[in-house]
C-alpha positions, -999 to +999 in steps of 0.1 A: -332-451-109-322-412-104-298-389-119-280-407-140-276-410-179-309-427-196-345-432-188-368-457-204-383-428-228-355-424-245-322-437-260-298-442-235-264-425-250-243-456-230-254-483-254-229-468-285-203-462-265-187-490-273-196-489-313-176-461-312-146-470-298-146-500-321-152-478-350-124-456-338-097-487-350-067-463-363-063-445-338-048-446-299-072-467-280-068-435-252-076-410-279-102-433-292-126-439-257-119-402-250-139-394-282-162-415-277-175-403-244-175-372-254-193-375-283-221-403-269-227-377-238-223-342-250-258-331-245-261-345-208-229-331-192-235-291-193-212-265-195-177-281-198-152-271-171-122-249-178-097-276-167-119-304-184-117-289-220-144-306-246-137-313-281-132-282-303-169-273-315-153-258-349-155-289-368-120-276-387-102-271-355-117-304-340-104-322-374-067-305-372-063-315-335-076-355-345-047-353-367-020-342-344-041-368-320-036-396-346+008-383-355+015-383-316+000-421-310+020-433-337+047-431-315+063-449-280+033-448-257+039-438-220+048-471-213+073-481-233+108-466-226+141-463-232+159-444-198+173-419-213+175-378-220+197-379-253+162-378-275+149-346-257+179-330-253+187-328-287+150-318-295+158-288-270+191-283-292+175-277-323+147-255-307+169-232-290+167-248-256+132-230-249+132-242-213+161-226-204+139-194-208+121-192-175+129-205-141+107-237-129+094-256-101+104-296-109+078-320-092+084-357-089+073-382-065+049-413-059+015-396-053+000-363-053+022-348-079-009-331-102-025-320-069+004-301-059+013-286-094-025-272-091-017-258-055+010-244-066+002-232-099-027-213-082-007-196-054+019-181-079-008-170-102-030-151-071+008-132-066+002-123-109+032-144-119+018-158-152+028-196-152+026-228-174+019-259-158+030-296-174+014-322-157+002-360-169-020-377-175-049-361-183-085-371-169-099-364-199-081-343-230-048-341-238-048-304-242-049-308-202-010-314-199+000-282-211-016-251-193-013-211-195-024-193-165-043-216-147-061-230-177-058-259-205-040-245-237-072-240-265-070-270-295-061-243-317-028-233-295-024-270-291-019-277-334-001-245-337+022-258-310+030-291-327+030-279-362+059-255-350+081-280-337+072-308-361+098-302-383+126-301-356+108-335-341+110-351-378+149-337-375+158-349-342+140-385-355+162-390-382+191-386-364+184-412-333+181-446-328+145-445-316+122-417-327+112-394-301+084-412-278+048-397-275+058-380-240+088-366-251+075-346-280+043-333-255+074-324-233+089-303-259+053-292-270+051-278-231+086-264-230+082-245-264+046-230-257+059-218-222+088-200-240+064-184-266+038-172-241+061-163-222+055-175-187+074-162-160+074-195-140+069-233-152+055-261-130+066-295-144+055-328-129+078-357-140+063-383-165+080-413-143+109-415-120+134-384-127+174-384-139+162-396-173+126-388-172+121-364-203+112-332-185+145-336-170+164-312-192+153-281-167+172-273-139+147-263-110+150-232-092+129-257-070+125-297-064+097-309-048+094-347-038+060-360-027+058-390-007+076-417-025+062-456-021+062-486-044+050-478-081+067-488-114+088-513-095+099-527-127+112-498-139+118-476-108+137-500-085+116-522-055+128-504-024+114-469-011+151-464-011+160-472-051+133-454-058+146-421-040+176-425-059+159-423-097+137-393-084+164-377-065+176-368-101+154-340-105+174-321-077+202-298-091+231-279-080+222-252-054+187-257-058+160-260-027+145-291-023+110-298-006+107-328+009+073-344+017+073-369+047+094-399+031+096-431+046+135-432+061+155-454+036+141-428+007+149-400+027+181-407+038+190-411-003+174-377-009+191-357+017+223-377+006+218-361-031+209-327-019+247-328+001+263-340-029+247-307-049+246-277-022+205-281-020+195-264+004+163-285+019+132-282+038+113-313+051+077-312+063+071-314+100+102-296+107+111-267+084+073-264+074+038-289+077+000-290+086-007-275+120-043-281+124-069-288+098-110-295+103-139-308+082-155-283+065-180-281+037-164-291+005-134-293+023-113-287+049-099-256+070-063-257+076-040-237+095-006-241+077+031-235+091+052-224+064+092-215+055+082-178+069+055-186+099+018-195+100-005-190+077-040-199+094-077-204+087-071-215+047-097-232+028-090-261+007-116-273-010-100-310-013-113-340+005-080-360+027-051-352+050-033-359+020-047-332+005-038-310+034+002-323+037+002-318-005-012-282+003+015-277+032+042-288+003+032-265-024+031-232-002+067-242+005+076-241-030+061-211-040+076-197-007+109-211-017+106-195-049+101-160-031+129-166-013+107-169+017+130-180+048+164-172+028+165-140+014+134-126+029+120-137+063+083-121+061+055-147+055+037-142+019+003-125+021-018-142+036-050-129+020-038-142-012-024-175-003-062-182+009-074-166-020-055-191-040-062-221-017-100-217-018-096-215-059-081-248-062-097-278-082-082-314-089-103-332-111-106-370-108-094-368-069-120-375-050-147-355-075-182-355-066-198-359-099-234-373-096-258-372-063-284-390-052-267-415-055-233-399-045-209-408-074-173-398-061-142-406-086-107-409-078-080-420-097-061-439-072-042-465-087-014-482-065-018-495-028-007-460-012-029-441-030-058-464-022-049-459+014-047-423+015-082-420-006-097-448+019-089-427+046-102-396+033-136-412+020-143-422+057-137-387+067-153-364+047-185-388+038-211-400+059-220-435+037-239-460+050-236-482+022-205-475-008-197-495-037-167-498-056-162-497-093-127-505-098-111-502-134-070-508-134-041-513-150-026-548-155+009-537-145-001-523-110+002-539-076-038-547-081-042-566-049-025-540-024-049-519-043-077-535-035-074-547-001-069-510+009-107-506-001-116-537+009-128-520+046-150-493+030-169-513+000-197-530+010-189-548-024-171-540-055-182-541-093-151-546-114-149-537-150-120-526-174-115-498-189-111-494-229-070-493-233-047-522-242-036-518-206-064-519-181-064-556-163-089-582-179-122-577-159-124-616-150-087-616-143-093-587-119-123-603-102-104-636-094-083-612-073-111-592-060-129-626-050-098-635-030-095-604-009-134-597-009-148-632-011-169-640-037-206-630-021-194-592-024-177-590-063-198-588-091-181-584-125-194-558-159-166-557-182-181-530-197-176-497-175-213-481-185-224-515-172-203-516-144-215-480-133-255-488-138-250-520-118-227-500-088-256-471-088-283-497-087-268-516-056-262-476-038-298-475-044-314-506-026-312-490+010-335-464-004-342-429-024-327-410+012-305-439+023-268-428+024-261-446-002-226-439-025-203-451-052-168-442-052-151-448-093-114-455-089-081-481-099-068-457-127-067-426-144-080-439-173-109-452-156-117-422-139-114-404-172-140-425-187-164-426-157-164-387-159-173-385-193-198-412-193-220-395-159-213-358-165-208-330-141-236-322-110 
């Protein structure tokens, strides 16, 4: 077998993985598998990518941030939740309400919400605004969430970050009913750093829903609303339509709202809320949207019509017409933010919107990690997203042959997940991730068997296991077959998949 981790002359790095993340018993089981791929595969994986960080190599610094690692997971996980703002805003309170110290781009949808906080991250920094981006979860570290210019805040900004707020956390505790939850303190960890930098801009992505989703104490200069389908319908509401109405929160008095292509019933509900505030909206494939786009290497070339005209031949170098609409959203945020099609009615420049197109990366969306095999991971993880990375996959790769390796959550909609794959897989390994959430392997194959049948499921709880048996079935057409295996059914997943297989 090619080009990936192990040979039979030497110790294959897989086979601790999981003594680690036993060993690892006090802490976050999150924290704990994220360490443990790191530290099983660290020779294998190269240079470490910008927006990937590795663990700090100063054993000092990679000690202080366990700590802070091992304080933050004795709290609420991202889970478990109590709607409501009262924690972080009197965390904000006590700091001097740092996000009130820079204007901000709110994000909140169902999918594509990281993607376009990249897009539009890198199209305010090509026009030298220096920005902060807040984004979750992360793929891989959890110095990912908070960014400065484009790039992962360093461990060492990360501990200096909490160490300064830790007393006003430990205050804000104390006076609560419920201490402040894991996400909230990050969210006052983001809000805090950006005001110390300072950034001139913030791009926040919403944890879950919006009107009492922590980062919910900024008031947007500009609201952006991906497309909104079924997620979190426990918590979120069951209809496309009650769903609107929790994320509609995010949209503030006489701000501009961008509206992604929304199925009616959540539409209606936005444009309802943006009356009720004097929003001023624009809604893709009228006020802006994709005019043309074409398969190109790496990506795709797209011809974009924006708030102040066209903006053609940009290079994305994302696989999916998703990809393309969340590219088509995010220029008409930052144009939004310039006042583009209000206050000024020139386009922006469009040498360095493509500049800033062509620079984007979104790890864990349809990332080609391995070849020969073709290892592709995405971290679809409800039926929508499935649908959108189905589509793409077809599109921008030529496999004769893919396997699935699906990892996901036990409170998702796991069979609209997988019957949206269930066209491309020639047959599907199922595994579980290492998190108190991810869906009991045999529990997820008694689905899988139902919507596959049972001739095309084969079950590794163990992801390394999983991986080596989803390679080995790419590999029986042949070394120059077209062969592939697409990773996907959680972040989480994803996350571990990366680590475990390495970069190129």
């Amino acid at each position: 077998m090619s080009d990936h981790p192990g040979t039979s002359d030497t110790p294959d790095p897989l086979d601790s993985f999981d003594e680690i993340i036993e060993a690892e018993t006090t802490r976050d089981p999150d924290l704990a598998v994220i360490e443990a791929g790191s530290r099983t595969l660290r020779t294998q994986g190269g240079q470490p990518y910008a927006d990937v960080p590795a663990r700090p190599e100063d054993p000092e610094v990679d000690r202080a941030l366990r700590e802070v690692e091992a304080d933050l997971a004795t709290r609420w996980g991202e889970t478990k939740l109590e709607p409501s703002v009262s924690r972080i805003s009197a965390l904000m309170d006590v700091l001097g309400e740092p996000q009130r110290s820079y204007p901000s781009i709110h994000i909140t949808g169902t999918n594509g919400k990281t993607s376009t906080a990249r897009m539009i991250e890198a199209l305010l920094g090509a026009f030298e605004l220096r920005t902060g981006r807040y984004t979750s979860p992360h793929v891989q570290s959890i110095t990912e969430r908070i960014s400065l210019d484009g790039a992962p805040i360093s461990a060492e900004r990360f501990i200096e970050t909490y160490k300064d707020i830790k007393p006003y956390v430990e205050m804000v505790d104390g006076q609560q009913e419920y201490r402040l939850s894991f996400f909230e303190v990050l969210t006052g960890m983001a809000y805090a750093a950006f005001a110390d930098a300072p950034v001139d801009v913030a791009v926040v992505e919403v944890g879950m829903g919006g009107s009492w989703d922590a980062t919910n104490v900024i008031d947007g200069d500009v609201a952006v609303i991906t497309p909104i389908d079924l997620d979190h319908t426990d918590r979120l509401g069951e209809t496309p339509a009650e769903i609107a109405g929790e994320k509609s929160g995010i949209i503030k008095q006489d701000a501009t709202v961008i509206l992604a292509q929304q199925p009616v019933d959540a539409a209606q509900v936005l444009l309802k809320k943006a009356v009720e505030v004097d929003a001023t909206v624009a809604r893709e494939g009228l006020e802006f949207g994709v005019v043309a786009r074409q398969i190109a290497v790496g990506g795709q070339l797209l011809t974009l019509r924006g708030l102040g005209g066209e903006y053609p031949e940009v290079y994305l170098p994302l696989h999916g017409a998703h990809q393309a609409h969340n590219a088509a959203v995010a220029l008409a945020a930052v144009e939004a933010f310039f006042g583009v099609g209000a206050q000024r009615p020139d386009p922006l420049d469009i040498d360095t919107v493509r500049k800033a197109f062509a620079a984007v990366s979104s790890p864990g969306r349809l990332e080609v990690v391995r070849r020969s095999p073709t290892i592709v991971l995405d971290a679809a993880h409800n039926p929508a997203g499935a649908r959108a990375t189905a589509e793409a996959v077809q599109e921008a790769f030529d496999f004769s042959r893919l396997i699935g390796v699906v990892g996901a959550s036990g409170d998702k909609n796991v069979r609209g997940l997988l019957e949206a794959f269930e066209p491309i897989f020639a047959e599907v390994v199922v595994t579980q991730n290492s998190t108190p959430r991810a869906m009991d392997a045999d529990e997820l194959a008694a689905i899988a068997v139902e919507v596959f049948g049972e001739e095309r499921v084969q079950v590794e709880p163990r992801l390394p296991d999983a991986l080596e048996a989803a390679i080995t079935l790419a590999e029986e057409e042949g070394e120059f077959a077209g062969g592939g295996v697409l990773v996907t059914g959680s972040v989480i997943t994803v996350g571990e998949a990366r680590l475990l297989l390495g970069k190129g």
